[in-house]
Legacy VTK file of the C-alpha trace (Angstrom):
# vtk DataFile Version 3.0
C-alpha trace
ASCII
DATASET POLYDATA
POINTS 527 float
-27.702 23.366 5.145
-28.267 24.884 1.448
-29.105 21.068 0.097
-31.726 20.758 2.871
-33.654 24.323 2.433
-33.252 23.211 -0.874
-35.347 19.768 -0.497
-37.935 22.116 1.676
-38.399 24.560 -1.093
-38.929 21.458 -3.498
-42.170 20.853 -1.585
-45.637 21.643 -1.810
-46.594 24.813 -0.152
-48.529 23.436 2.787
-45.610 21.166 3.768
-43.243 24.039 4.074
-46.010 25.368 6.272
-46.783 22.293 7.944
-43.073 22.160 8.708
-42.657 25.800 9.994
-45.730 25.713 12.377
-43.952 22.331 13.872
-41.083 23.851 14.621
-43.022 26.787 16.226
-45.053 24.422 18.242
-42.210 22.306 18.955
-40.355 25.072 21.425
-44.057 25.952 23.096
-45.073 22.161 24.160
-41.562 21.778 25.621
-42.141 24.965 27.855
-45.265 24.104 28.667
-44.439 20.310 30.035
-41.439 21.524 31.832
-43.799 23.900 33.440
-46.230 21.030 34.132
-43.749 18.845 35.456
-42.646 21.086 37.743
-45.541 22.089 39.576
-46.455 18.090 39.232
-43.083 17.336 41.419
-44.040 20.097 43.313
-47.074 19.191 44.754
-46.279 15.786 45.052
-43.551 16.718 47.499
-45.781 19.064 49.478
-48.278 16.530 49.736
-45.900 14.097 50.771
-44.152 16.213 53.360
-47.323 16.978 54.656
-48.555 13.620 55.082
-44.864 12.526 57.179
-45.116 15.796 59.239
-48.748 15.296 59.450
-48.236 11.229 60.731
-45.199 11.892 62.688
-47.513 14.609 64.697
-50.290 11.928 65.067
-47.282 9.270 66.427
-45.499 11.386 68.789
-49.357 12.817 70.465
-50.146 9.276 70.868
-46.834 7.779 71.985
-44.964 10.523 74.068
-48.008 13.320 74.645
-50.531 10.995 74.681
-48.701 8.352 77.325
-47.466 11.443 79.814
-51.208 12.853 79.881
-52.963 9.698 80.506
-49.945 9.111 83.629
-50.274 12.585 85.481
-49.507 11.471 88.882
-47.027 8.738 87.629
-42.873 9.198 86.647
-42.367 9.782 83.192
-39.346 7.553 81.819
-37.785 6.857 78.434
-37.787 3.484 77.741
-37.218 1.016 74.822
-40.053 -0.666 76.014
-42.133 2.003 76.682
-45.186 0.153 75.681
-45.199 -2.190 78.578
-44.758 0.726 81.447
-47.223 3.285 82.491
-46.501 6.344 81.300
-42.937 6.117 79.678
-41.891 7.461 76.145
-39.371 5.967 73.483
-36.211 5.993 73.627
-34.281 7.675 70.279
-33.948 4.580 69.102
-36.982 3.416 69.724
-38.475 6.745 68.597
-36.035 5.673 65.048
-37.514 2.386 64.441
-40.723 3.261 64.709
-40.652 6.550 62.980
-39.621 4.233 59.641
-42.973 2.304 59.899
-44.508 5.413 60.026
-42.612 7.571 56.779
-42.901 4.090 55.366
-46.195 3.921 55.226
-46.555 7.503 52.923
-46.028 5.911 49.390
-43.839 3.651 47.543
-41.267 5.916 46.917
-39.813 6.920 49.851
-38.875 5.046 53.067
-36.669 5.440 56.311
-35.037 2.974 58.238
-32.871 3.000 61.109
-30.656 -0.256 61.483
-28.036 -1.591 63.443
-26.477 -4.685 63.537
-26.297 -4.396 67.695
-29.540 -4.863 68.883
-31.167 -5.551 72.103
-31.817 -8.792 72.732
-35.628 -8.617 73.214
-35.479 -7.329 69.847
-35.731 -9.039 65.810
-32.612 -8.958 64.415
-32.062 -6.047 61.763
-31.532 -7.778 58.105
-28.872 -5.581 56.257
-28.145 -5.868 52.715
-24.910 -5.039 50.995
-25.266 -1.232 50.561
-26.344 -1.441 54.324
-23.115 -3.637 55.102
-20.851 -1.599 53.840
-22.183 1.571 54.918
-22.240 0.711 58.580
-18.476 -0.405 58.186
-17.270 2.705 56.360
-18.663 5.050 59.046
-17.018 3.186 62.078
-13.615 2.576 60.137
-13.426 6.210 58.458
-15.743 8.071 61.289
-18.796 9.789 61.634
-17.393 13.142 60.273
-17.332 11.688 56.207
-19.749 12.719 53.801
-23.169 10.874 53.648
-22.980 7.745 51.428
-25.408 7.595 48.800
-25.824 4.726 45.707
-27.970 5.538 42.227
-29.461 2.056 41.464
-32.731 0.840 39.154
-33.835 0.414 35.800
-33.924 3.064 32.641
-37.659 4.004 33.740
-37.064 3.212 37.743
-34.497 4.946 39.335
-33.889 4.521 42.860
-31.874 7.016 45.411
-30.283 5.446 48.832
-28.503 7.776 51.579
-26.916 6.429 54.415
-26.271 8.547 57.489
-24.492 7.526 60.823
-26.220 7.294 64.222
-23.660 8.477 66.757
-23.843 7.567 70.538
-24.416 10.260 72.495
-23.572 10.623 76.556
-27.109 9.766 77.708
-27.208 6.672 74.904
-23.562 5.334 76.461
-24.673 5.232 79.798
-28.357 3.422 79.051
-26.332 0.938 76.967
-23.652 0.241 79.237
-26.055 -0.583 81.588
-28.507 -2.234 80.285
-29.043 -5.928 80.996
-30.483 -6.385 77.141
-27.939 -4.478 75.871
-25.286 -6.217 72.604
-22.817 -4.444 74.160
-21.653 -2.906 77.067
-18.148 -0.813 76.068
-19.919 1.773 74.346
-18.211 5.506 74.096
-19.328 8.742 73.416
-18.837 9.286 68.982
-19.192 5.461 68.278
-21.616 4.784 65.365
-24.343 2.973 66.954
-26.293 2.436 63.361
-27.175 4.233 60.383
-30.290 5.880 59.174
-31.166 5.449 55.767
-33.272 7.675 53.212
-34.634 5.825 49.847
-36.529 7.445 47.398
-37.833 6.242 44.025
-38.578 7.687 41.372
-41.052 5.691 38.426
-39.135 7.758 35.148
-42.282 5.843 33.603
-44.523 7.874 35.229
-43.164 11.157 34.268
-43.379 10.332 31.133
-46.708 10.949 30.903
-46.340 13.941 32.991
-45.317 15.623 29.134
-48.572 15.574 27.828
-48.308 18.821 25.415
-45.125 17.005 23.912
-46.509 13.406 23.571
-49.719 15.255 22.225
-47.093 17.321 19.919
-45.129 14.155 18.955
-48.544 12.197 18.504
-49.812 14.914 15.908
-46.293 14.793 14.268
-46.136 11.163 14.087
-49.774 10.837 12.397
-48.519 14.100 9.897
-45.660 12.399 8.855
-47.229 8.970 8.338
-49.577 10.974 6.125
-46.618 12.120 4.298
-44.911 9.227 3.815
-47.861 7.379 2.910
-48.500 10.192 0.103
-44.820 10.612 -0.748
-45.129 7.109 -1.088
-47.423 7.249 -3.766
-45.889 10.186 -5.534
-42.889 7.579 -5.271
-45.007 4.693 -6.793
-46.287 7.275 -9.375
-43.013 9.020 -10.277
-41.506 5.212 -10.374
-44.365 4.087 -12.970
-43.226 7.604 -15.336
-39.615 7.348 -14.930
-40.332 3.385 -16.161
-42.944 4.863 -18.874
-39.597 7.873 -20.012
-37.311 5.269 -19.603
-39.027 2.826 -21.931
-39.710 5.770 -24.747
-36.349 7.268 -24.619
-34.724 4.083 -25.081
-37.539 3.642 -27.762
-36.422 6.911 -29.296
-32.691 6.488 -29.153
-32.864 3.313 -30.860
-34.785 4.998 -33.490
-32.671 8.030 -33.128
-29.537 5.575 -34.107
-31.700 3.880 -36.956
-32.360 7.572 -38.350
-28.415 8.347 -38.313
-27.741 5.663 -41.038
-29.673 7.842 -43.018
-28.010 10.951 -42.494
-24.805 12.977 -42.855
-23.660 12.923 -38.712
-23.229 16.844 -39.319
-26.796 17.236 -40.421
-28.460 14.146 -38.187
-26.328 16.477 -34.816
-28.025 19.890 -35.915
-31.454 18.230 -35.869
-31.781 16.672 -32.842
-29.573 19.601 -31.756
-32.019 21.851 -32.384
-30.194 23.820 -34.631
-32.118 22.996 -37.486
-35.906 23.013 -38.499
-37.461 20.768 -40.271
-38.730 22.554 -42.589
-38.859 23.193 -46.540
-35.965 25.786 -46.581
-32.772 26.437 -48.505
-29.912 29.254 -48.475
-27.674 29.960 -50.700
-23.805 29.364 -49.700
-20.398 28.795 -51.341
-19.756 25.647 -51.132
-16.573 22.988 -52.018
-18.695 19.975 -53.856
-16.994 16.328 -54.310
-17.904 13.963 -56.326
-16.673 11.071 -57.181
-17.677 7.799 -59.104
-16.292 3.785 -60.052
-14.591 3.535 -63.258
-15.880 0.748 -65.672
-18.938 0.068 -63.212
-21.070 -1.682 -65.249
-19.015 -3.777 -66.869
-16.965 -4.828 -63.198
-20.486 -5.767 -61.928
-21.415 -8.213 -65.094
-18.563 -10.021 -63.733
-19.218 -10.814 -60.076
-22.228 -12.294 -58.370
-24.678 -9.809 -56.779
-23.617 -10.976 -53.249
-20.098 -10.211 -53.844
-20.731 -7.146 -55.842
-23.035 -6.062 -53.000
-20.239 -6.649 -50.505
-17.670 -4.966 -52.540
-19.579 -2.288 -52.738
-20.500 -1.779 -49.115
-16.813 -1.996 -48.384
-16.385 0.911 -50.788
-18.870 3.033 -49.303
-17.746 2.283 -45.895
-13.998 3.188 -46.278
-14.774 6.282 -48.115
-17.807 7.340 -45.422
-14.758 7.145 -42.928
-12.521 9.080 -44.638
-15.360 11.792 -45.243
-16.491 11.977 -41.849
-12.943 12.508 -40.831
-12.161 15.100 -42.892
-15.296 16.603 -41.523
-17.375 16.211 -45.093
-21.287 16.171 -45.165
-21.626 13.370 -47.497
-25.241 13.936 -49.365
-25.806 10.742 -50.973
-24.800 7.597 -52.883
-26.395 7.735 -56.291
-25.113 4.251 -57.384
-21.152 3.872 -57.333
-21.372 7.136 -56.992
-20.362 9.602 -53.815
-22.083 13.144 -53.831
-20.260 15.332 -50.571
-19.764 18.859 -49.753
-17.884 21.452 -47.357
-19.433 24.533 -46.127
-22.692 23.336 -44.583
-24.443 22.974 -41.885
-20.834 23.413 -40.512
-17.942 24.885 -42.161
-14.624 26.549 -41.439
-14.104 29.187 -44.151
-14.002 28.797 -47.647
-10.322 28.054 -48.501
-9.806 25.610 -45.522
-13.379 23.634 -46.770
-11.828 23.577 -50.160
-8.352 22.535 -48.754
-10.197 19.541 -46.342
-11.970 18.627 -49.466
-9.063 18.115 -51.594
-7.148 16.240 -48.251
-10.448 13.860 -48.285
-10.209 12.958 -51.963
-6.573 12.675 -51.349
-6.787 10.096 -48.513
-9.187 8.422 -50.567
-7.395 7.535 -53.347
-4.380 6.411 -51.294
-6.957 4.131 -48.974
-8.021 2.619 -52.638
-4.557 1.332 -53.142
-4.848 -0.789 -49.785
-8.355 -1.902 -50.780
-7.268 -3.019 -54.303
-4.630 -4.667 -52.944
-7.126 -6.884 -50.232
-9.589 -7.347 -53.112
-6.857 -8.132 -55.655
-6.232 -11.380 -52.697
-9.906 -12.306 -52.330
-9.846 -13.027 -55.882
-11.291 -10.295 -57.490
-9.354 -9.902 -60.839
-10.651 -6.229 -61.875
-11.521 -4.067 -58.359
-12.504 -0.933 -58.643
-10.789 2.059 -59.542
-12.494 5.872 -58.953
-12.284 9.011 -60.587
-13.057 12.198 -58.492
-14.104 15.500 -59.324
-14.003 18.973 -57.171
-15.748 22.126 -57.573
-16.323 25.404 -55.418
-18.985 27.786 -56.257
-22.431 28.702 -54.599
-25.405 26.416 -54.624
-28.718 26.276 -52.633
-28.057 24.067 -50.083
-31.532 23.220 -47.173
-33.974 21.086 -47.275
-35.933 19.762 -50.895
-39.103 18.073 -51.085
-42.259 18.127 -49.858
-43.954 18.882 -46.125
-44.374 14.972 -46.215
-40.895 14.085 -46.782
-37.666 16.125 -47.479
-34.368 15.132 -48.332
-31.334 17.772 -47.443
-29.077 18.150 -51.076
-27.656 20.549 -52.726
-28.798 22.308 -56.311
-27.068 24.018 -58.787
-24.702 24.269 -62.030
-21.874 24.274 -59.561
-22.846 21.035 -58.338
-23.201 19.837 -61.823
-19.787 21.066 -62.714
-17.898 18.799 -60.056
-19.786 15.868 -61.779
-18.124 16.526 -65.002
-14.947 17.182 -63.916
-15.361 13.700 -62.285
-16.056 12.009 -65.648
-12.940 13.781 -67.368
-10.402 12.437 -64.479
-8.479 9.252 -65.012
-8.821 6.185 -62.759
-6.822 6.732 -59.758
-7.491 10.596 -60.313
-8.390 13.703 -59.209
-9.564 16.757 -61.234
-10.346 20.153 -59.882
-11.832 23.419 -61.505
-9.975 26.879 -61.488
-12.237 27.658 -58.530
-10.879 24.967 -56.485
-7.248 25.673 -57.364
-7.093 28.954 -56.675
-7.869 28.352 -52.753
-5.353 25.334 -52.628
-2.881 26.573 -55.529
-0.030 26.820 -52.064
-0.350 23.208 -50.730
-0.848 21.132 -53.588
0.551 20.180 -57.070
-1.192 20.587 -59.794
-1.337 20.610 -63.661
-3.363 22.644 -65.746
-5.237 21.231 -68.958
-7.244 22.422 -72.158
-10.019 23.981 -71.446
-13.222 22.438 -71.856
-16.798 23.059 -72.224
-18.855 20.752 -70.728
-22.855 20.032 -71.217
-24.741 22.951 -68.985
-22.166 24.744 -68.191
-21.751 28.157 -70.378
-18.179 29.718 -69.560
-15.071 27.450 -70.530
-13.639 25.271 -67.602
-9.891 24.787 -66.977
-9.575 21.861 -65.333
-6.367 20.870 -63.118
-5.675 17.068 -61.995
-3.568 16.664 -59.067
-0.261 15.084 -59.402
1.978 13.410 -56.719
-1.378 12.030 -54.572
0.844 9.048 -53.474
4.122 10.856 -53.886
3.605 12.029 -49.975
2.184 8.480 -48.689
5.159 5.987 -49.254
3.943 3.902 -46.410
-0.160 3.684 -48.423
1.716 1.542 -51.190
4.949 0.342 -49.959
4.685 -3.137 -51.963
1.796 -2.881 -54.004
1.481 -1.878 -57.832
-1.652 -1.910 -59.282
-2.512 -0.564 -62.830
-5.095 -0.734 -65.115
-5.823 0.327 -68.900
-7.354 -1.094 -72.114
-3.586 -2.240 -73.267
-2.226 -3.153 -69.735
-3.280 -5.070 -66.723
0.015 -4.646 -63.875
-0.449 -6.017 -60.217
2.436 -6.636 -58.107
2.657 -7.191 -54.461
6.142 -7.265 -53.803
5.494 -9.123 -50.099
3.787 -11.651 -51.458
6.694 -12.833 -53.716
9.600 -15.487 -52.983
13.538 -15.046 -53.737
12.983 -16.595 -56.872
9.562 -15.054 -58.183
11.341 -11.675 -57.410
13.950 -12.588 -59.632
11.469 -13.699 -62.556
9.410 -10.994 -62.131
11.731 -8.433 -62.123
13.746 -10.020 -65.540
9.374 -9.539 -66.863
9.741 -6.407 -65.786
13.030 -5.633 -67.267
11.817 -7.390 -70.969
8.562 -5.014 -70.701
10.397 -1.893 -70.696
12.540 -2.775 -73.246
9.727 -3.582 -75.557
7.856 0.013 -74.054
10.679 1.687 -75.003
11.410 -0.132 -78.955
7.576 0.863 -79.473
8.347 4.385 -78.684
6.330 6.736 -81.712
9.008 8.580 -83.760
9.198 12.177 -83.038
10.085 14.012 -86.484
LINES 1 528
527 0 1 2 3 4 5 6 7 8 9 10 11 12 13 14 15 16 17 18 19 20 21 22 23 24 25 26 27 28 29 30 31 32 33 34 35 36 37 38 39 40 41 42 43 44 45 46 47 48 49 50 51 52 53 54 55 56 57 58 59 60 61 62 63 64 65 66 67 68 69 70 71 72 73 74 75 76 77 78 79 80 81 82 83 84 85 86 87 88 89 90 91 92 93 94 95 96 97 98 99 100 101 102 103 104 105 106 107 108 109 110 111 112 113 114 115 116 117 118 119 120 121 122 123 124 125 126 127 128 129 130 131 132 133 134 135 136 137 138 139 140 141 142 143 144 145 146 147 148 149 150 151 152 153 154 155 156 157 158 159 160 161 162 163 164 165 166 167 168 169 170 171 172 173 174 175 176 177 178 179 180 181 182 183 184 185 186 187 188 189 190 191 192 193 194 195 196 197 198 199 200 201 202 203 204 205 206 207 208 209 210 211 212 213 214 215 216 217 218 219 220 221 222 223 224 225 226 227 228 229 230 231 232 233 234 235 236 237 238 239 240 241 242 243 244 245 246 247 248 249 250 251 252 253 254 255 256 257 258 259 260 261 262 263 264 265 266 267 268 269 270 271 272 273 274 275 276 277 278 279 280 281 282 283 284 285 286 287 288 289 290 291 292 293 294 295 296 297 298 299 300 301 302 303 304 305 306 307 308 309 310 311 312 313 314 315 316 317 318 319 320 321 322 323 324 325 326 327 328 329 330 331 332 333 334 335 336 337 338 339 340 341 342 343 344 345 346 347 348 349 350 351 352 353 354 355 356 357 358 359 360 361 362 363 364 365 366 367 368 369 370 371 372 373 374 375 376 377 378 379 380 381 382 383 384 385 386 387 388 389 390 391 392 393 394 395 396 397 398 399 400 401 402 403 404 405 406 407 408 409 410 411 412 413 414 415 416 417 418 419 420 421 422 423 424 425 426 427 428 429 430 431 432 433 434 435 436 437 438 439 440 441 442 443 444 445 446 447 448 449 450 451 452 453 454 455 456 457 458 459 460 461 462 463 464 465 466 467 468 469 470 471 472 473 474 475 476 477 478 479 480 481 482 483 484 485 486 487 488 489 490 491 492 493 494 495 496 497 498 499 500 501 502 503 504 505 506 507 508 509 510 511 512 513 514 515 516 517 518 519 520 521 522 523 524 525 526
């Protein structure tokens, strides 16, 4: 019920009308064809009961009335064959037979017949049907005291109505038939069912039909109101169907450029766009942020060695494996300048300050340990000095929005602070990680640290105490199982420990044993 006074209220104004005067209407054309129908029935049953009471009148002042008067001085008898003698009437049966050419005659639906399957011999035999049959038989096996026998026959828009009654000899009918030389049969007794008289009326449904002309007129109006609707709900359909195709088209349009924008933006920043969150507008704020960055150690000099198809791949591996990491870790990664990797915590989403700075240290973490694994696959491709990066962390406040002009903005961060974590960057080792003071002091309880000199770097005015973070794979056994990989201007060590037979393990491991006896001979002398 609520869905469909919904779908009404959904449309147009003058179909909720149209709708509410139909179903006013609706109740008043059904009253008023009843009422029609009725007095239609009506008066064709008073005007057929006139015309039988009006013929039967007209039959029995010719045939009994009419026959005494014109005999006055003569003996009035009854007499099947009345006709043929001076002044006699019919007989009841007689009188029967006759009467149903006359009711007969009023219409085609109704007739009367009286019929017998005994008659006299001057007479036509009576043709019976079934119905007819099995009437006559009922009545003279069950009696003439049952109910009248009726049968509902006909078509869907002809029904038809048959009623049988008995015709039960009477003293006077015994004693004329007993006697009478014509008679079927002589052994007649008073109560035996002579015949029946039957009743049919029928009734054209057809014709009735049309007898409901404030409905059909109704229904007519309704039918030519709602092909109007349907033919103009079936060009809202067409029109609707040509938009939806037209939306459908553009927003699949738009979400394919949508996706193509996303490549170039952090996921946090490219959701709060299209989110709605953010305007695009020239606007920045100032925040506390935790800023990463990190860069490839010996660059240049890796990337005079390989072919710019292979450097280009290495590279994009690089990116790829540490965009992962950073998107995990929930990072909004602001660009690659290079081999470089600028990303920050604490905008356009962050958690707090200490838990940015902890997720940032996790991230630079998980990326070192992931460079093990990637070493290791490059060391197998054939790539005889893969990369190695150095990252740098720093929290402080920055502006942080969007930079450029109205005609094209990029979203970045400014400030010393952000300058800071690029320095610290360049003063970690390969495989490193070096924090400020600022960073440390929100992650001092979950991570292992070491303190160094303090520095001054270029730009910045206060001296920094930088701390590198020891133990990064003492927690991830399972990052570098097999796998040792080192790198410095007097050493070059790579051992995969999986890769090795029985007897390279023993070779390698008697190398092994020779280098750290010759390590330990070219110890300096402490005085």
């Amino acid at each position: 019920m609520g869905s469909l006074f919904r779908y009404f209220m959904a449309r147009p104004i003058w179909f909720a009308a149209a709708v509410a005067l139909a179903l006013v209407l609706l109740p008043v054309a059904v009253w008023l064809d009843l009422r029609h129908l009725s007095d239609t029935a009506l008066n064709a049953q008073a005007n057929s009961l006139n015309a039988m009471i009006t013929d039967i009148r007209t039959y029995y002042a010719r045939n009994v009335v009419g026959r005494v008067l014109a005999n006055p001085g003569g003996q009035t008898i009854a007499a099947h064959n009345y006709a043929d003698i001076p002044g006699a009437i019919p007989i009841p049966a007689t009188l029967s037979l006759e009467l149903g050419d006359v009711v007969g005659h009023q219409g085609d639906n109704m007739r009367y017949r009286f019929v017998s399957d005994l008659v006299f011999a001057a007479r036509e035999p009576h043709r019976l049907d079934d119905f007819e049959k099995q009437a006559l038989q009922t009545f003279r096996t069950e009696g003439a005291d049952r109910p009248l026998i009726t049968a509902i026959d006909g078509t869907m828009l002809d029904r038809r109505i048959r009623l049988a009654a008995p015709v039960v000899m009477g003293e006077a009918c015994v004693a004329c038939h007993n006697s009478h030389p014509e008679s079927p049969k002589r052994d007649w007794n008073v109560g035996d069912v002579r015949g029946i008289q039957e009743i049919e009326v029928q009734q054209p449904i057809a014709a009735n039909l049309f007898s409901f002309k404030y409905l059909l007129s109704y229904f007519v109006g309704a039918g030519i109101f709602g092909i109007g609707f349907a033919a103009m709900q079936w060009r809202q359909a067409r029109a609707f169907g040509r938009m939806n195709a037209d939306l459908e088209e553009a927003n699949t349009f738009l979400a394919a450029v949508s996706m193509k924008i996303s490549k170039y933006l952090s996921p946090q920043v490219y959701r709060s766009i299209f989110s709605g969150e953010r305007d695009v507008v020239i606007s920045t704020e100032r925040k506390k942020l935790t800023i990463f960055f990190s860069d490839i150690k010996d660059f240049t000099v890796t990337s005079e060695r390989l072919q710019p198809e292979e450097l280009t791949q290495l590279l994009n591996e690089y990116f790829t494996e540490m965009s992962k990491i950073a998107h995990e870790y929930g990072a909004t990664v602001d660009k690659f300048i290079g081999d470089a990797i600028l990303a920050f915590f604490g905008d356009p989403e962050t958690q707090g300050t200490r838990e940015d700075a902890r997720a940032c240290l996790a991230m630079a973490i998980a990326m070192q340990r992931r460079m093990v694994g990637l070493n290791a696959e490059w060391r197998r491709r054939g790539i005889e000095k893969p990369f190695q990066a150095r990252m740098g962390i720093n929290t402080g406040f920055c502006n942080v929005g969007n930079f450029g002009s109205v005609d094209r903005m990029d979203y970045t961060i400014i400030g010393a602070e952000a300058n800071l974590a690029a320095r610290l960057e360049q003063i970690a080792e390969p495989g490193g990680i070096v924090m400020s003071y600022e960073t440390f002091a929100l992650v001092e309880d979950s991570v292992r640290a070491r303190a160094l000199a303090p520095i001054s770097l270029k730009g910045i005015s206060r001296e920094v105490i930088p701390y590198v973070v020891e133990g990064i794979h003492d927690e991830a056994p399972e990052a570098m199982p097999s796998v040792i990989n080192e790198f410095t201007d007097g050493a070059r060590i790579f051992l995969d420990v999986e890769r090795l037979t029985d007897a390279e393990r023993t070779r390698i491991e008697g190398v092994l044993t020779q280098a750290v006896a010759a390590l330990r001979r070219h110890q300096p002398v402490v005085s």
